[in-house]
Kinemage of the C-alpha trace (Angstrom):
@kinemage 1
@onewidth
@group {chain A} dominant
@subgroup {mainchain}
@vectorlist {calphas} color= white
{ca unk a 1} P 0.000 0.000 0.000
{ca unk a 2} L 1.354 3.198 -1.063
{ca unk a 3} L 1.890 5.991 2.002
{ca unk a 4} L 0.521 9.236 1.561
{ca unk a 5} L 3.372 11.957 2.991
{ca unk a 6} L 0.696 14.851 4.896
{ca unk a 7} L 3.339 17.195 6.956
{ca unk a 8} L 2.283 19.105 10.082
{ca unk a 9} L 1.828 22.133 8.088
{ca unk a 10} L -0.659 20.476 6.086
{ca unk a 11} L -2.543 19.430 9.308
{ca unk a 12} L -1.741 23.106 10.425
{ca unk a 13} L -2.712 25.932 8.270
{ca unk a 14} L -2.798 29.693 9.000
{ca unk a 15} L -5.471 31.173 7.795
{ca unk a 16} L -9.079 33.202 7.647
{ca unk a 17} L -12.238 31.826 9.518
{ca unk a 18} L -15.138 30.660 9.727
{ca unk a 19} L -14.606 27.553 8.082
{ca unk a 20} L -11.821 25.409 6.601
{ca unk a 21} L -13.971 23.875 3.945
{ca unk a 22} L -15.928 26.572 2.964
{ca unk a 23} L -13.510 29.525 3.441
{ca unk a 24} L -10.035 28.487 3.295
{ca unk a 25} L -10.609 26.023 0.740
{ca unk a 26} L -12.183 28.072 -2.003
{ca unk a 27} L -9.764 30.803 -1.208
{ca unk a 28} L -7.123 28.726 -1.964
{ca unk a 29} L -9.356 27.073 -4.762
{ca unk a 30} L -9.993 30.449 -6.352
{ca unk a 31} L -5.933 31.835 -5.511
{ca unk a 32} L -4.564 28.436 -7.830
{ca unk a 33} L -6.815 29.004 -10.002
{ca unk a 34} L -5.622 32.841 -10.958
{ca unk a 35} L -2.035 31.577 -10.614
{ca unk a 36} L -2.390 29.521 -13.509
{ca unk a 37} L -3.817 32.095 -15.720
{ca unk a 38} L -1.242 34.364 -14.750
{ca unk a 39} L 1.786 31.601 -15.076
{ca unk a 40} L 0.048 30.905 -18.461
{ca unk a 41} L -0.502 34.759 -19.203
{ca unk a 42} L -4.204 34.716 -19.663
{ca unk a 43} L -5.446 37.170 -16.611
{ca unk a 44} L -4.836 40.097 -18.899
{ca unk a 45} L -7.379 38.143 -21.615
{ca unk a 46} L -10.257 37.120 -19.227
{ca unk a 47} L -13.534 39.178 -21.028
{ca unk a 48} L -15.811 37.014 -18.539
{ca unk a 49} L -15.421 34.972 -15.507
{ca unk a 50} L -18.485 33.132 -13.597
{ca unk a 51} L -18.384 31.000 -10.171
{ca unk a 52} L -20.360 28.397 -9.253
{ca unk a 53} L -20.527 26.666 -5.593
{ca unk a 54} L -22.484 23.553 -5.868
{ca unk a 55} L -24.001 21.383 -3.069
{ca unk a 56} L -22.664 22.084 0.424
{ca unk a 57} L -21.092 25.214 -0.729
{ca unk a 58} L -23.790 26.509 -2.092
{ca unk a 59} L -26.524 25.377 0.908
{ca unk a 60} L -24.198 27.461 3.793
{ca unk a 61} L -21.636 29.325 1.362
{ca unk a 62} L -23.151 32.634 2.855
{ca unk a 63} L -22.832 31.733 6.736
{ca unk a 64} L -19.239 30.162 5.934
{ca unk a 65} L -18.305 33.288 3.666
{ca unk a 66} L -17.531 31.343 0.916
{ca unk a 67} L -18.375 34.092 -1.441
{ca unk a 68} L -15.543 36.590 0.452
{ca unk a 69} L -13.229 33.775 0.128
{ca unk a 70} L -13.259 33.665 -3.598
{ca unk a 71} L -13.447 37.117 -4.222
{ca unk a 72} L -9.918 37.357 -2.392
{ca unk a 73} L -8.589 33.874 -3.774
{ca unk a 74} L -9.414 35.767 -7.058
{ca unk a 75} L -7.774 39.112 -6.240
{ca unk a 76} L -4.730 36.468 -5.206
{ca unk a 77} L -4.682 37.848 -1.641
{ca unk a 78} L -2.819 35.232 0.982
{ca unk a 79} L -4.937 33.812 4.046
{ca unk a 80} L -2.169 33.456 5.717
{ca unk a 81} L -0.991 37.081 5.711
{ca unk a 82} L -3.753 39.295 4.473
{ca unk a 83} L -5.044 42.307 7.450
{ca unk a 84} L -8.387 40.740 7.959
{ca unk a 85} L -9.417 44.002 8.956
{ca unk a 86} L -8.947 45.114 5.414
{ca unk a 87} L -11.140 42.278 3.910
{ca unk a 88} L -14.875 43.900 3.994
{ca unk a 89} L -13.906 46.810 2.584
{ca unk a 90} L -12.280 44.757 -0.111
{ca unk a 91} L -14.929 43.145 -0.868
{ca unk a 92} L -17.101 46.027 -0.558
{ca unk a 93} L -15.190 48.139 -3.441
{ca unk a 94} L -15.733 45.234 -5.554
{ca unk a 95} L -19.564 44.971 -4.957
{ca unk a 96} L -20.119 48.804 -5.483
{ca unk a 97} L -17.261 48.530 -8.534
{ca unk a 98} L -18.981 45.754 -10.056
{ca unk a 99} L -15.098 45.083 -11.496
{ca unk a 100} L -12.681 42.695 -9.444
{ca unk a 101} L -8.826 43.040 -9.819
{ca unk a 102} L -8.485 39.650 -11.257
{ca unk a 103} L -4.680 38.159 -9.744
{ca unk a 104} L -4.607 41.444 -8.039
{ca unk a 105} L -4.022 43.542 -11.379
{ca unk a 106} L -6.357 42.459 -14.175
{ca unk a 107} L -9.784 44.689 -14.046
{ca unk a 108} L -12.506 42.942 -15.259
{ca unk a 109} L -16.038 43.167 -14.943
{ca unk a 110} L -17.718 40.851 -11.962
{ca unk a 111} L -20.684 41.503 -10.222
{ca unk a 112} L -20.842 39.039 -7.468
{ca unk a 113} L -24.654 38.933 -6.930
{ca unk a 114} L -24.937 38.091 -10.602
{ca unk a 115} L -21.219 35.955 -11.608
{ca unk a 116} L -21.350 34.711 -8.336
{ca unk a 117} L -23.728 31.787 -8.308
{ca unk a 118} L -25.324 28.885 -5.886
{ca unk a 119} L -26.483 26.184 -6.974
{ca unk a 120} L -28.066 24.819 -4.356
{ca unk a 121} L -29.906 22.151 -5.540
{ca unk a 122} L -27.219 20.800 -8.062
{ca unk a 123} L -23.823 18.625 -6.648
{ca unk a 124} L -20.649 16.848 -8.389
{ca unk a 125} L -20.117 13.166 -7.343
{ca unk a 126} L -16.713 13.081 -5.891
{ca unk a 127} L -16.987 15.771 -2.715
{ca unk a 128} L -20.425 17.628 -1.547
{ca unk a 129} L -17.468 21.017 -1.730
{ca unk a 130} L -17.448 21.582 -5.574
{ca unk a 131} L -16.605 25.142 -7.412
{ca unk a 132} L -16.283 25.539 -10.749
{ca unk a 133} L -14.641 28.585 -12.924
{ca unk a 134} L -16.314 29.211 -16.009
{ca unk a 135} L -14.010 31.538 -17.823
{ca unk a 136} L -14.513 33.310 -21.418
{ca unk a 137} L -11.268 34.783 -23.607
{ca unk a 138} L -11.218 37.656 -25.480
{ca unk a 139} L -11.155 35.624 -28.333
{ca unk a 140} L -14.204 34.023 -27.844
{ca unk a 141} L -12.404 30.951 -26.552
{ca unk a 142} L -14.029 29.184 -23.045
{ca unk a 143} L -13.356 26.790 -20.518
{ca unk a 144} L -14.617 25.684 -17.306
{ca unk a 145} L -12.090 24.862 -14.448
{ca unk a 146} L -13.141 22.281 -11.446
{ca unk a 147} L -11.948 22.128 -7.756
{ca unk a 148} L -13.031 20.200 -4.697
{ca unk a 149} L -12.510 21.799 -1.070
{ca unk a 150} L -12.058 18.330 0.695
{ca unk a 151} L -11.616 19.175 4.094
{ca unk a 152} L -9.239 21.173 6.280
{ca unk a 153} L -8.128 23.562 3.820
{ca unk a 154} L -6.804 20.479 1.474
{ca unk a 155} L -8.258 21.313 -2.128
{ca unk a 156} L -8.034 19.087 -5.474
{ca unk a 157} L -8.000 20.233 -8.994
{ca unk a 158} L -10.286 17.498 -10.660
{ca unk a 159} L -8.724 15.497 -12.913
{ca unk a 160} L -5.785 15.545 -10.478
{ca unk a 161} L -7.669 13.406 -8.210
{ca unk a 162} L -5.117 10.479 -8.657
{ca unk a 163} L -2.264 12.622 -9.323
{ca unk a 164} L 1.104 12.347 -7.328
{ca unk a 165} L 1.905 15.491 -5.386
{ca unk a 166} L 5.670 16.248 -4.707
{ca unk a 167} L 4.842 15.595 -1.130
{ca unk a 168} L 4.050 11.924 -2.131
{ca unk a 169} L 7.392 11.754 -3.646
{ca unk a 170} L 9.140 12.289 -0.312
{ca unk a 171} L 10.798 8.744 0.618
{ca unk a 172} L 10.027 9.102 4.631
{ca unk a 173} L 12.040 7.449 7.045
{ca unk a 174} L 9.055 6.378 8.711
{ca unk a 175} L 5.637 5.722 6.282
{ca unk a 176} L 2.618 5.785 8.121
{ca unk a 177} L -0.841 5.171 6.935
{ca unk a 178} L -2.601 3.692 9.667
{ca unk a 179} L -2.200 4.056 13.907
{ca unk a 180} L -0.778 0.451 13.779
{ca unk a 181} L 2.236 1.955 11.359
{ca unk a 182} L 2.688 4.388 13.742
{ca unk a 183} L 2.915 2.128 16.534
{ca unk a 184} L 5.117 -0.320 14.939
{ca unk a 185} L 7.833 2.301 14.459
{ca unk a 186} L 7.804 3.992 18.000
{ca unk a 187} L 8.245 0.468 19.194
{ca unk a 188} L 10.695 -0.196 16.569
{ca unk a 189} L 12.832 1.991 17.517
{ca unk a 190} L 12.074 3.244 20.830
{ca unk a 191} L 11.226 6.796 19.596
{ca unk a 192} L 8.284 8.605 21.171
{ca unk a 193} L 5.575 9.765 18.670
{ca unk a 194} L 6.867 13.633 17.962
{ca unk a 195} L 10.028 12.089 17.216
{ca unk a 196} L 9.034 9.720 15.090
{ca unk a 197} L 7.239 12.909 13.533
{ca unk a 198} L 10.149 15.382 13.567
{ca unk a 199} L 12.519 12.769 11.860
{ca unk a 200} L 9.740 12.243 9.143
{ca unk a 201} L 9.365 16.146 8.441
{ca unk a 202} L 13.341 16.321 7.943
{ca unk a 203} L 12.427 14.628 4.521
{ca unk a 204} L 10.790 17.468 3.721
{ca unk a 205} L 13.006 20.587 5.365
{ca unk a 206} L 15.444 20.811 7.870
{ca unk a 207} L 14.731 20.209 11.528
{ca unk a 208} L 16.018 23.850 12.166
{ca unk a 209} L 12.590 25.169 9.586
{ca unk a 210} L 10.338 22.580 10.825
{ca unk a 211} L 10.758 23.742 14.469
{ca unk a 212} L 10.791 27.654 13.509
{ca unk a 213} L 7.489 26.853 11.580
{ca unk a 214} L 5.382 25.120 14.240
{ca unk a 215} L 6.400 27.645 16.779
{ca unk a 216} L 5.011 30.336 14.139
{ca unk a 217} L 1.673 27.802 14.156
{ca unk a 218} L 2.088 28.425 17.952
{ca unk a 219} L 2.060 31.746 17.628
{ca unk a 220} L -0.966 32.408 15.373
{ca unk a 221} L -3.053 30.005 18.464
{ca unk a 222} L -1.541 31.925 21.122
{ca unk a 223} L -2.450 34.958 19.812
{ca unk a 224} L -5.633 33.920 18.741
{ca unk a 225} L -6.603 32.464 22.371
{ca unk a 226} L -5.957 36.015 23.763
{ca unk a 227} L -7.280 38.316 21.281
{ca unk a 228} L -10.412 36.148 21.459
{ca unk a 229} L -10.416 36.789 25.338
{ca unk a 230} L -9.910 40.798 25.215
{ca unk a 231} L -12.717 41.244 22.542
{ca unk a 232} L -16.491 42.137 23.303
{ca unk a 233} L -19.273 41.972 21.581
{ca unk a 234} L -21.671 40.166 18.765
{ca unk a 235} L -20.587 38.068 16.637
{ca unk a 236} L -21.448 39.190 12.957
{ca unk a 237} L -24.238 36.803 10.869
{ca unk a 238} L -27.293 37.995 11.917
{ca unk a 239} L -28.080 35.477 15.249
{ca unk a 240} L -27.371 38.042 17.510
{ca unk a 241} L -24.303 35.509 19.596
{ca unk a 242} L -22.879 37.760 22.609
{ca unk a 243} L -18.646 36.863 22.640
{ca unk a 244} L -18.691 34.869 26.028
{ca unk a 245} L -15.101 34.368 26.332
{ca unk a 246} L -14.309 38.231 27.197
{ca unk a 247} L -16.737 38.159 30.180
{ca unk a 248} L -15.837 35.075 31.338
{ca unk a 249} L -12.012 35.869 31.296
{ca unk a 250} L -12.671 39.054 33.176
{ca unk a 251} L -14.539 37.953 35.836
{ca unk a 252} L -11.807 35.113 36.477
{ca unk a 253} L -9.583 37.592 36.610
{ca unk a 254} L -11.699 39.537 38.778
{ca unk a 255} L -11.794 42.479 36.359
{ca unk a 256} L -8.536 43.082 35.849
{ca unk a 257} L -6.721 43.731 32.373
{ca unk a 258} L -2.911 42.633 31.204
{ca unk a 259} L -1.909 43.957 27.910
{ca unk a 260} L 0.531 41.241 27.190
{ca unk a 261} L 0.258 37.280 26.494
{ca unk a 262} L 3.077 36.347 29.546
{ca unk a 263} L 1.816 38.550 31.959
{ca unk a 264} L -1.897 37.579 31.231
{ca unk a 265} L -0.894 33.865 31.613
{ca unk a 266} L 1.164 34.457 35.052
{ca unk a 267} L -1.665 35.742 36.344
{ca unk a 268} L -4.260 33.029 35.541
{ca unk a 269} L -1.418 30.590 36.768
{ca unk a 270} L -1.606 32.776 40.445
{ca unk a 271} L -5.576 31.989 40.595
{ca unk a 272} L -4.610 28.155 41.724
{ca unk a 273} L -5.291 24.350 40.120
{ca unk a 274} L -9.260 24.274 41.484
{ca unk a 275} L -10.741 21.888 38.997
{ca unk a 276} L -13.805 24.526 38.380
{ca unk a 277} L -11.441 27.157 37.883
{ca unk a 278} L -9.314 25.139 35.332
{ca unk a 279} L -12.405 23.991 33.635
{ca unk a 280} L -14.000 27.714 33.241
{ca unk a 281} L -10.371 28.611 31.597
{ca unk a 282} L -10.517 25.781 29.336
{ca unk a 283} L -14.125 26.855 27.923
{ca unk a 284} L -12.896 30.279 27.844
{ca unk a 285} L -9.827 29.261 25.919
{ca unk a 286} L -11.820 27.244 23.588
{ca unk a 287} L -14.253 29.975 23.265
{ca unk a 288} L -12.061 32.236 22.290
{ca unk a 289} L -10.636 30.756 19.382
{ca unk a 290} L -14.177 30.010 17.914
{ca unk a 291} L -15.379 33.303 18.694
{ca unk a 292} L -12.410 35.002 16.503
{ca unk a 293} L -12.876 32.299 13.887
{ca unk a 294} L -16.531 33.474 13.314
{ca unk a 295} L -15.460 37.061 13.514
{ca unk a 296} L -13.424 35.942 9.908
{ca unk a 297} L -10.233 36.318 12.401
{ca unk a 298} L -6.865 35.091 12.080
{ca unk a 299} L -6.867 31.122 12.841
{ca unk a 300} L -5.187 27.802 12.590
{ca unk a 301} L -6.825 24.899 10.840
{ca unk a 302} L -6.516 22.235 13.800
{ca unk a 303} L -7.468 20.486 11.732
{ca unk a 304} L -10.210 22.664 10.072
{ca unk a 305} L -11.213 26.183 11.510
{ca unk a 306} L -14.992 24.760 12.853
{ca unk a 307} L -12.218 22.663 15.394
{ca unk a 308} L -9.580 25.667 15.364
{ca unk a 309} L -10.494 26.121 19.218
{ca unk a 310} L -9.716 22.329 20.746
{ca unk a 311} L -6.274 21.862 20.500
{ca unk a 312} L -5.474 25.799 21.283
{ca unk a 313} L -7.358 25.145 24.521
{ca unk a 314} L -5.776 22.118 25.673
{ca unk a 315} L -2.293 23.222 24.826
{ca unk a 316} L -3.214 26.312 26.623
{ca unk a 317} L -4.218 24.398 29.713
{ca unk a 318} L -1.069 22.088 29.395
{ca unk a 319} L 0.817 25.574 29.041
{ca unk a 320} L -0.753 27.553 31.648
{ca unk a 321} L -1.649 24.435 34.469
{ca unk a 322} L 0.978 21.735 33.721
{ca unk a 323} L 4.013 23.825 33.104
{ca unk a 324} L 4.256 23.227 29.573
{ca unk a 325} L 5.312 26.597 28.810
{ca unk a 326} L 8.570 25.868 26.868
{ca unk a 327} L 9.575 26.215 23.122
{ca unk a 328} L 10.652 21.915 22.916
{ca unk a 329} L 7.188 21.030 24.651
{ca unk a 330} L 4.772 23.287 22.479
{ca unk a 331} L 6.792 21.445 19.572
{ca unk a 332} L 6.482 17.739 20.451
{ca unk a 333} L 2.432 18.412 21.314
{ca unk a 334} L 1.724 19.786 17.885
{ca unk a 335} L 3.764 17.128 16.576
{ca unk a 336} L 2.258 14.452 18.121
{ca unk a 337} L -1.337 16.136 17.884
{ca unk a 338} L -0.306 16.271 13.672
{ca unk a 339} L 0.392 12.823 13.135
{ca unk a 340} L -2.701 11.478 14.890
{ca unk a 341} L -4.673 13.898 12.967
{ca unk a 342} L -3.425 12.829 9.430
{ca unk a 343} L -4.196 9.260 9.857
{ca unk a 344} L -7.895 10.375 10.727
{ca unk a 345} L -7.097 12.465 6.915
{ca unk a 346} L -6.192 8.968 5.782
{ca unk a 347} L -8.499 6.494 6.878
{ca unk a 348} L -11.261 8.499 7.410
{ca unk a 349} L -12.003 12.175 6.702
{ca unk a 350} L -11.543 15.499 8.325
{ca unk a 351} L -14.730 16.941 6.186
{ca unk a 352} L -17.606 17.872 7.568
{ca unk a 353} L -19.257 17.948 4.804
{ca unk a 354} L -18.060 14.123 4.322
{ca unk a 355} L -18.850 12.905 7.915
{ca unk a 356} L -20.281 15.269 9.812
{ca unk a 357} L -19.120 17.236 13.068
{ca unk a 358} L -17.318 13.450 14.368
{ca unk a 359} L -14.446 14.468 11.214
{ca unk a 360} L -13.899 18.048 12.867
{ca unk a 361} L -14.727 17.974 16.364
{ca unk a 362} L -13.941 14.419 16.907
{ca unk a 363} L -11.029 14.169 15.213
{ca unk a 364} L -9.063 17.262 16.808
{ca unk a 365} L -10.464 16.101 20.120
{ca unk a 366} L -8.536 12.554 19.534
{ca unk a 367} L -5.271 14.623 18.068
{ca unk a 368} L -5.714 17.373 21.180
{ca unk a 369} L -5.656 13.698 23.619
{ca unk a 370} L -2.948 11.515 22.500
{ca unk a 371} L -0.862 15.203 22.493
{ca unk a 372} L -1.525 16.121 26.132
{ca unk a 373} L -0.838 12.153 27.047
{ca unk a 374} L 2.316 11.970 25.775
{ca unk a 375} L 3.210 15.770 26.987
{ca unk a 376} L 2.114 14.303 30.503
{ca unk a 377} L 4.724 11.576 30.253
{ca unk a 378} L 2.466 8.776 29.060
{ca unk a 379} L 3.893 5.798 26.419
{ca unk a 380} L 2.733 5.954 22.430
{ca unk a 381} L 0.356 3.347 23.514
{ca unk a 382} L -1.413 5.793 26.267
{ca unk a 383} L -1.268 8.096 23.694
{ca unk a 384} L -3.009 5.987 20.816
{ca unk a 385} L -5.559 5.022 23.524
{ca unk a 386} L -6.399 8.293 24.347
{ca unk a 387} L -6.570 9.621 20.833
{ca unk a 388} L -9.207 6.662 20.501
{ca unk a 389} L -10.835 7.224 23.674
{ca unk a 390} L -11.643 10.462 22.457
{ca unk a 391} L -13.102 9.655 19.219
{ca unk a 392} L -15.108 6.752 20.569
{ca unk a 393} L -17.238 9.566 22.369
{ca unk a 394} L -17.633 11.614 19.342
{ca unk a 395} L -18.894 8.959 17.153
{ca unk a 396} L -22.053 9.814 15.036
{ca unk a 397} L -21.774 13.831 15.659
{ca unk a 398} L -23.645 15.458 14.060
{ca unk a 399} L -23.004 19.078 11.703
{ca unk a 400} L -26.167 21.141 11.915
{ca unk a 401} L -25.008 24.699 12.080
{ca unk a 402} L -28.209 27.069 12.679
{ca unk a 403} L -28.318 29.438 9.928
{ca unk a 404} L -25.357 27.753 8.059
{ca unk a 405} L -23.200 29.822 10.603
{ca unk a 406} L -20.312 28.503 12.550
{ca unk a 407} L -21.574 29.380 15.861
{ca unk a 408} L -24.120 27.685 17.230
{ca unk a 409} L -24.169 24.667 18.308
{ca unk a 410} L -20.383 24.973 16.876
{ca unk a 411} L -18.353 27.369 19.332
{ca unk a 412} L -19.795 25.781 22.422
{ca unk a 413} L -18.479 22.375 20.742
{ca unk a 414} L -14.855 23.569 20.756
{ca unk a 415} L -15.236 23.294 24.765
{ca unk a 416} L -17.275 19.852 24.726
{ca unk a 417} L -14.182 18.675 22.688
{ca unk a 418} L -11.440 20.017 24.554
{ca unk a 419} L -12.557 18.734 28.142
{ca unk a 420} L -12.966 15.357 26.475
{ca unk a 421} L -9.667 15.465 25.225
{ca unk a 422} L -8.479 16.112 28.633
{ca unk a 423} L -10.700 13.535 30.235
{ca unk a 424} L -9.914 10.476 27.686
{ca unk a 425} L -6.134 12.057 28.582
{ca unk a 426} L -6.759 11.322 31.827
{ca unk a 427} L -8.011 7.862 31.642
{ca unk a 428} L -5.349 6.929 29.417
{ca unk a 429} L -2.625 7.712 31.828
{ca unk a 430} L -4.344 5.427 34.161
{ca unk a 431} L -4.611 2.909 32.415
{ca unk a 432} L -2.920 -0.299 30.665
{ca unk a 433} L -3.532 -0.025 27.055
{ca unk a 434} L -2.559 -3.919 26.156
{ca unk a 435} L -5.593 -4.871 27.589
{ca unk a 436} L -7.962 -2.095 25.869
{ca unk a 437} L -10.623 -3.535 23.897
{ca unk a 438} L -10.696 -0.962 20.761
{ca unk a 439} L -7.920 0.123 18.709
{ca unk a 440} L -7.196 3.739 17.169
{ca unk a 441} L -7.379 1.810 14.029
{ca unk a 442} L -11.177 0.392 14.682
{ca unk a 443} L -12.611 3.432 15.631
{ca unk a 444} L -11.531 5.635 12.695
{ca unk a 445} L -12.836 2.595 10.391
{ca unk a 446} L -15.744 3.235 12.726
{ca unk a 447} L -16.352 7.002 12.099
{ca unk a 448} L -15.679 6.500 8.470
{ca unk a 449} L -18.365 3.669 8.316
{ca unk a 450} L -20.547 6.283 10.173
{ca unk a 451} L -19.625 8.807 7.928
{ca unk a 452} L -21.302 6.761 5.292
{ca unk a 453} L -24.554 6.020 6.641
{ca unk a 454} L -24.793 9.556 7.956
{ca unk a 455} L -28.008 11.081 6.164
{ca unk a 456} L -26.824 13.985 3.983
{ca unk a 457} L -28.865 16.485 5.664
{ca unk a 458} L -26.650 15.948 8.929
{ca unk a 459} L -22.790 16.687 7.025
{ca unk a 460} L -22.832 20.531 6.914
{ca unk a 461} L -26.185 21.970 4.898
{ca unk a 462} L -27.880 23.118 7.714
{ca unk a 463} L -30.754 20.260 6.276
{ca unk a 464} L -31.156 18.681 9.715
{ca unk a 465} L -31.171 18.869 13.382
{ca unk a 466} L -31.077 22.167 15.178
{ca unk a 467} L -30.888 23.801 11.928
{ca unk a 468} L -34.529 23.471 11.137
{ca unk a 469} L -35.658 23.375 14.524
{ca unk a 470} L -34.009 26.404 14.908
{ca unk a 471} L -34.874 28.135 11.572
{ca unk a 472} L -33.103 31.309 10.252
{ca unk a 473} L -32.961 32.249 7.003
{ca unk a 474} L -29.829 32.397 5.052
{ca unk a 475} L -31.360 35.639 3.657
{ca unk a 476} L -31.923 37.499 7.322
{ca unk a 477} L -28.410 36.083 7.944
């Protein structure tokens, strides 16, 4: 069986929320695309250009801001670096223009409300996340361009479906497909799991760039955790959510205000180990994140942005309450928490759109558990137990986001997911994984097999559950 080579930066991608499949995706959908005409000098040509999201992109495109994403994938902006304050009124000029700077340079006419289209009753086979570029020459010539958003940020060009990517190519010290491969090597050789890791991403970069880059990913979450918690407000979308996550982080700090990160963090440390008080900062932390992420804020795709607030918030409690505040630990957790989560990429998915809220939630609960067990001194087999321990109690999760928003029931799930990480951590640690009953392994062939019998209506269309119980329009939203 061929091993697919997925890095910790794929798992781990800076970017714009609300959503990893519906935001970051088609941005980066939309930003290849314009590449291509540009490598192939065509932008200057383009008379016409049409859009269309089909199926899930189409059904909760608006609440995901799909359609912002491929307006700046089009104008080639970067997710990863663009001043999301600066996005509205982007995409503001180009509504009142009527004219988008096509690769950033190339003015052509494009009135989103009308070249802009969803096609919501109409879906390709291979992924429910389809867009398609219709595109017309000068000289009369036309063709169509297909791409599927597949989950996490991860995009494919179809026809490329099969393809090779370079990252394939990479002959890895270590090939790992399934939990049991992963296994197999730490006992191999005796290396923990983030080593095992590390010395796989020195195929692809040296160990020097690999650590410089996942302390950057650090970054990005840390920041993200405490912007999130010094921000008041409603979120935007039309359901009128209050941000929880600044009240609740002033009133456990009793009002008071720190203007940096380290200072903030020594002072939570002060307020003691209670196990209320460390649960109210873990549902703050996780908050947080999600709160930003539906604010179109700076996140990290952990591994999509509807999960960005799980692993942020246990890494934050393993920072701030188990003195994990050290360059070398924040490294090996994201590590480890990367590998698990690519074999859930593998044998499973990480779409919600595929599998529901289990692939999102579930997963970066699992990744967020066999992180913190290891971090907490626990063997790779602790580890792989808790990363299934964690999934096991996600199974058949639903994705029913009222109003096609990521809010609600989504933000509060970021918390759900992060003390279950914690908990299945927990149990792990205490326990003798050679006599556990289910394997990593049988649980993602599990969720996938879930996945599959999952009714369409419950993987990301607001169809189902508290979406129609809870009806808003997509219009009032």
């Amino acid at each position: 069986m061929a091993h697919e080579a997925i890095s910790v930066f794929d798992m781990f991608k800076i970017g714009v929320g609300p959503s990893s499949s519906h935001t970051l995706g088609p941005w980066r959908a939309a930003r290849y695309f314009v590449e291509r005409l540009l490598a192939e000098h065509q932008v200057n040509h383009v008379s016409q250009l049409d859009v269309l999201l089909y199926g899930s992109l189409a059904k909760t495109g608006k609440g995901h801001g799909t359609d912002i994403a491929v307006l700046m994938g089009l104008c080639c902006y970067d997710p990863e670096t663009i001043a999301v304050e600066t996005i509205q009124q982007r995409v503001d000029a180009i509504n009142d223009l009527k004219h988008i700077p096509l690769g950033g340079s190339s003015l052509i006419p494009f009135d989103p409300q009308v070249n802009l289209k969803f096609l919501f009753t109409e879906s390709l086979p291979f992924h429910p996340n389809a867009l398609q570029f219709l595109v017309t020459l000068e000289n009369g010539e036309q063709f169509a361009e297909t791409w599927y958003s597949v989950g996490g940020g991860f995009v494919i060009k179809e026809g490329e479906e099969n393809q090779s990517k370079l990252s394939d190519l990479v002959q890895l010290p270590f090939p790992i497909n399934t939990a049991d491969d992963l296994k197999h090597w730490c006992l191999k050789t005796g290396l923990s799991i983030h080593e095992v890791v590390m010395e796989n991403e020195s195929s692809f970069r040296t160990e020097v760039a690999t650590r410089q880059g996942v302390l950057r990913i650090w970054q990005t979450m840390r920041d993200c955790v405490y912007r999130g918690c010094h921000i008041e407000g409603t979120l935007p979308g039309g359901l009128m959510v209050k941000r929880r996550a600044f009240g609740l982080n002033k009133k456990l700090l009793s009002g008071k205000q720190y203007t940096d990160f380290d200072h903030w963090v020594d002072s939570i440390r002060s307020g003691g180990n209670d196990f209320k008080y460390i649960l109210d900062w873990v549902s703050c932390f996780a908050l947080a994140v999600n709160e930003e992420n539906a604010s179109f804020g700076r996140v990290v795709t952990a591994p999509t942005n509807g999960a960005a607030g799980v692993i942020p918030a246990v890494l934050m409690y393993y920072v701030v309450f188990c003195n994990g505040y050290d360059d070398d630990k924040i490294i090996n957790f994201l590590l480890t928490a990367s590998e698990i989560g690519s074999i859930f990429k593998k044998g499973a998915t990480i779409s919600a759109a595929m599998g529901g809220c289990q692939a999102e939630i579930g997963v970066s609960s699992s990744m967020a558990a066999a992180a913190l067990t290891e971090s907490m001194g626990g063997t790779q087999k602790q580890a792989l137990m808790a990363a299934e321990i964690a999934m096991e109690h996600h199974l058949g999760l639903t994705c029913d986001p009222i109003g096609g928003l990521v809010q609600v029931p989504c933000i509060e799930r970021n918390t759900m997911g992060a003390i279950k990480a914690i908990t299945a951590s927990q149990l792990a640690l205490q326990s003798t994984p050679d006599f556990g009953v289910v394997s990593l392994d049988k649980v993602i062939k599990t969720m996938w097999d879930t996945a599959l019998d999952m009714n369409s209506k419950y993987k990301e269309t607001a169809d189902g559950g508290l979406a129609i119980h809870i009806p808003i329009s997509l219009a009032d939203c």
